[in-house]
C-alpha positions in Angstrom: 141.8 86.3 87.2 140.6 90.0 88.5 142.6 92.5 88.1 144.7 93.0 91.5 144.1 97.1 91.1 140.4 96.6 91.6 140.6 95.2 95.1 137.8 95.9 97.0 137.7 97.3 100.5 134.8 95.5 101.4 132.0 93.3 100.5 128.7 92.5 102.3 127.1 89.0 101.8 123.4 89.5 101.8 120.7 92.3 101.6 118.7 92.1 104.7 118.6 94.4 107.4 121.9 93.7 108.8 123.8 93.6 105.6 121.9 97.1 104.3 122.7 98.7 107.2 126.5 97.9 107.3 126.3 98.9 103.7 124.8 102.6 104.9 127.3 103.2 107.2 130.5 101.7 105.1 129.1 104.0 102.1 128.9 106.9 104.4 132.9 105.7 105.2 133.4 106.1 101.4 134.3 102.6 101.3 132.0 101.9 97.8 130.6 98.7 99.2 129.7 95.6 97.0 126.8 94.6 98.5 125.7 90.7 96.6 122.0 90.3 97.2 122.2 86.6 97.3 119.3 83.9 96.8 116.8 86.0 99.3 117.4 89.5 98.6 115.8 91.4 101.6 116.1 89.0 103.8 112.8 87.7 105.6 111.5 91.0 105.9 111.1 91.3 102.1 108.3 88.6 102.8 106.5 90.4 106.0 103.2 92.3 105.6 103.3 95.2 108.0 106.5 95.5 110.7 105.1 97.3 113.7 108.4 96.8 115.7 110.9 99.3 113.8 111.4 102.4 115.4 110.2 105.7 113.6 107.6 104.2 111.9 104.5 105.0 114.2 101.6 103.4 111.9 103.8 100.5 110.7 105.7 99.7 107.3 105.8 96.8 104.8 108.7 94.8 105.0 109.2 95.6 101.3 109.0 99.1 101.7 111.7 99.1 104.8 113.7 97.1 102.5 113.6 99.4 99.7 114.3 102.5 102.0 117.2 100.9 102.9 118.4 100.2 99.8 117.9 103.4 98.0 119.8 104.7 101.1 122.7 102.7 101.0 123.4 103.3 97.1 122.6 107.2 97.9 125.6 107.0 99.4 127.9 105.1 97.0 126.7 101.7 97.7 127.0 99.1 95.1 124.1 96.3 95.0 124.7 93.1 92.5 122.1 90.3 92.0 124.9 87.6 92.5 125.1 84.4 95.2 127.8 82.6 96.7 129.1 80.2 95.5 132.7 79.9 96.9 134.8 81.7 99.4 138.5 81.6 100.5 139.2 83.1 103.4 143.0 81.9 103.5 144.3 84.4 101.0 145.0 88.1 101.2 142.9 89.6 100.0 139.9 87.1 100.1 138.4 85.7 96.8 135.1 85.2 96.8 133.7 82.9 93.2 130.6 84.2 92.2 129.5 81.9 89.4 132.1 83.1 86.7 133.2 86.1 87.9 135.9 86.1 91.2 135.8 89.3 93.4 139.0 90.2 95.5 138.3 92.3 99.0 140.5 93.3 101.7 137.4 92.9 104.6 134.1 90.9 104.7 130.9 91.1 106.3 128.5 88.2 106.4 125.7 89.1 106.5 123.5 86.2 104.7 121.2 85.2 107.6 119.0 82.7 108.5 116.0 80.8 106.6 112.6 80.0 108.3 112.1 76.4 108.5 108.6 75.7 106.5 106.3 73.0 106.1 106.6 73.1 102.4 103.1 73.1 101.6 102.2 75.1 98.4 99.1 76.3 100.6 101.1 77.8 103.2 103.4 79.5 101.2 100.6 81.6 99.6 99.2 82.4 102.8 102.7 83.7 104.3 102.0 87.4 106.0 98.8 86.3 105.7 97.8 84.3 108.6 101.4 82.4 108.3 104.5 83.7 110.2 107.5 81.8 111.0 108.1 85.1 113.8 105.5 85.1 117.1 107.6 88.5 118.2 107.0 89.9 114.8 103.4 88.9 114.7 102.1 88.2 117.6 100.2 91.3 118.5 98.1 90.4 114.8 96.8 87.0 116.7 94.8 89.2 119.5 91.7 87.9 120.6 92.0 85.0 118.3 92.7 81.4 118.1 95.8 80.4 116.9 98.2 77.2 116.2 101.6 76.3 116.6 103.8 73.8 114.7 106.5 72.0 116.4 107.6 70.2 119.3 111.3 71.7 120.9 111.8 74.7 122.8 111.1 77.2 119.6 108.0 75.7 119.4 106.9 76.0 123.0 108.4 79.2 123.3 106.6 80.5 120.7 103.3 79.3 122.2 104.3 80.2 125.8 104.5 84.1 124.6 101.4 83.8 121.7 99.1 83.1 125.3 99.8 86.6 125.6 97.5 87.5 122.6 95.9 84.2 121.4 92.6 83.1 122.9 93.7 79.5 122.4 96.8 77.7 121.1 96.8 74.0 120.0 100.2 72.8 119.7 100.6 70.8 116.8 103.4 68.3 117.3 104.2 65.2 114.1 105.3 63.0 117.2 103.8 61.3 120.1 107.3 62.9 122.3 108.7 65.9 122.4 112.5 67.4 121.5 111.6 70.1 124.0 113.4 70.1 127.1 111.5 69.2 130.4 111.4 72.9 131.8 109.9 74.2 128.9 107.6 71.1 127.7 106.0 71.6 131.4 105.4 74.9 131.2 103.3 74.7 128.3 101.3 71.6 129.1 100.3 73.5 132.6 99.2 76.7 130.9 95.5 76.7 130.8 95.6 78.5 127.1 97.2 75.6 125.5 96.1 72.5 123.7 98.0 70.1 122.6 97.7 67.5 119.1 100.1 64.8 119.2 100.3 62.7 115.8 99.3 65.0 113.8 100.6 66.7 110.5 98.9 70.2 108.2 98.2 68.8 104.8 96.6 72.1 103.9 96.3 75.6 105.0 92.6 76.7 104.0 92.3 80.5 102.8 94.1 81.0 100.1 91.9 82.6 97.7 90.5 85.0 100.2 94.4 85.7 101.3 93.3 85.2 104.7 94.0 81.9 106.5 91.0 80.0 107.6 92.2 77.1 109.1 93.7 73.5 109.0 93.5 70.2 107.5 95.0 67.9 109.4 96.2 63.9 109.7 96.6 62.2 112.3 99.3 60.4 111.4 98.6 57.0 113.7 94.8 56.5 113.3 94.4 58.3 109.4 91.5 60.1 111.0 91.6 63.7 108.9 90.1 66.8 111.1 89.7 70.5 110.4 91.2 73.2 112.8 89.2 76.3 112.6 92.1 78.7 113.0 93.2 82.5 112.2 96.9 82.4 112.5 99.6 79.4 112.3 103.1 80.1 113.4 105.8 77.7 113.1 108.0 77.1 115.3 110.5 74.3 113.9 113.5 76.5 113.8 116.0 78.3 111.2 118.7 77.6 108.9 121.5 79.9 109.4 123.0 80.7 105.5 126.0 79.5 106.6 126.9 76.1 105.0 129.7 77.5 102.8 131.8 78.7 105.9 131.9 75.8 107.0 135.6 74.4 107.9 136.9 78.0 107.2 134.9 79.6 110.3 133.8 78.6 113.6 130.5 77.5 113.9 128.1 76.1 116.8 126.4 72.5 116.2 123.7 74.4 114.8 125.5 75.7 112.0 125.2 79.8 113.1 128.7 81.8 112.9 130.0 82.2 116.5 130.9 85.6 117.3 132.8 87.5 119.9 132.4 91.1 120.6 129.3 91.0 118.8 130.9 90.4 115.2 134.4 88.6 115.1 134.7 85.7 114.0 137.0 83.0 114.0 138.6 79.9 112.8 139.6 77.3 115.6 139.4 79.5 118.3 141.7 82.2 116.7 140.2 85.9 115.3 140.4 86.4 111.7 140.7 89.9 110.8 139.1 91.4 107.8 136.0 89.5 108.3 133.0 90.2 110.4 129.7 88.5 111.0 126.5 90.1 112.0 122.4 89.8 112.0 120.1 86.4 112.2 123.7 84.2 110.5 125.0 84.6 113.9 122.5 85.5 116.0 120.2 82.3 117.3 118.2 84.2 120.1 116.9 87.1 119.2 116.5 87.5 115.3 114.9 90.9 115.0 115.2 93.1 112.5 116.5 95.7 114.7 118.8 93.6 116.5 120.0 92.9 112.8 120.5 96.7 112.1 122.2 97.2 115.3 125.0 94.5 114.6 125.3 95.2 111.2 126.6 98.8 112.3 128.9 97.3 114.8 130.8 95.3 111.6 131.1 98.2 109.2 132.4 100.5 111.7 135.3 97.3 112.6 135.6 97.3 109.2 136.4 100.8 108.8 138.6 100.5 112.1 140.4 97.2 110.4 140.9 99.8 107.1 142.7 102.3 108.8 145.0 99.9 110.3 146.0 98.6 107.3 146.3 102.5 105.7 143.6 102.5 103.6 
């Protein structure tokens, strides 16, 4: 059992741009953060090539590099950064205990901040050839695709929204779909059978992203899956479009979440258990945020939960 006399005031779940950034600004409170790392530590940025998106970086910076920054800036200011995951939480006690393998951690506030994981194909092939010619982000990367022609997996609305808004870049787009029909809803499904930029491959399935040993993606081998027939797609970029898993799994029952399994938030970060706030824990970046998932958005949020948590400090005297 910890010691009750080394209560923490808070702890951040996850290492990403949300949860470094609440760690910057609860360090600068003098709060000493614990921030766990968790089973992705950096988030999805710490796999992204260039980020072209983040303001003040004019030429661009590596995901790892804005992770690092980030990091030596949040223990610059007291900041306290453990290689530890999850593996149990209790958020009926005061303060709330949170199992971490052996060791138990007490904490008077919380911020989740554990995000969301790109859904992947799984192929050995396309995970060597991620931030190089494989994104799971068309905002991210979509400018990299100009003048080129490009494919998209999936067939719901992330799939045709991401092909919908590649046509602004792309030459072509061939929508690569494992069904015959759709999950996408009618409005959207329309919209990107009517646009002249956009093919369509129904049936069909990547066995194997071509490129590898050049670290530049080449193409596509494909199946279709109801005649066997097995094709090549000459292609420079494939972005998938089959969704994200929201890190959230372990909340589950002791939060409110939406049938998709993201943290629902009101006012940004509170959360809450049947309807009713639970103070002491916030939630912010891509674990409760389905729509926008940028990295900025992330950082915005996750300053929004440390400065709650420094409100919710204060009220209790600390």
């Amino acid at each position: 059992m910890p010691d009750q006399n080394e209560i923490r005031d808070t702890v951040i779940l996850g290492s990403g741009c949300a949860g470094l950034t609440a760690a910057i600004y609860a360090a600068r409170s003098n709060l000493k953060p614990l921030v766990l790392e968790g089973h992705e530590p950096g988030g999805q940025l710490s796999i992204t090539t260039l980020v072209e998106n983040f303001p003040g970086w004019p030429e661009g910076v590596q995901g790892p590099e804005l992770i690092e920054n980030m990091k030596k800036q949040a223990t610059r200011f007291g900041a306290e950064l453990r290689m530890a995951h999850l593996t149990c939480v209790d958020l009926t006690k005061s303060p709330f205990e949170l199992t971490l393998g052996k060791d138990t951690v007490l904490t008077r506030s919380l911020i989740i901040a554990s995000g969301a994981s790109a859904r992947w194909l799984g192929l050995p092939s396309e995970q060597a050839l991620i931030g190089f010619g494989v994104s799971s982000c068309a905002t991210c990367d979509g400018f990299f695709a100009s003048g080129k022609e490009i494919a998209v997996i999936g067939g719901g609305d992330s799939a045709m929204e991401e092909a919908l808004f590649l046509t602004r870049f792309a030459t072509k787009v061939t929508l690569i779909n494992r069904s015959e029909s759709f999950r996408a809803s009618r409005i959207m499904l329309e919209r990107a059978q009517t646009h002249p930029q956009i093919e369509f491959l129904h049936n069909t399935i990547v066995e194997e992203c071509l490129g590898v040993e050049e670290k530049d993606l080449k193409g596509l081998k494909l199946l279709n899956r109801k005649t066997g027939e097995r094709s090549t797609l000459p292609v420079s970029f494939m972005f998938l479009g089959i969704g994200h898993e929201p890190n959230a799994t372990m909340f589950k029952g002791q939060l409110d979440l939406d049938n998709d399994g993201y943290v629902k938030t009101e006012d940004n970060v509170f959360v809450s258990i049947l309807g009713e706030r639970i103070h002491g824990v916030f939630a912010c970046g891509d674990v409760q945020d389905r729509r926008y998932r940028q990295a900025i958005t992330a950082a915005g949020t996750g300053c929004m939960a440390a400065l709650e948590v420094e409100k919710y400090l204060e009220e209790l005297g600390r």
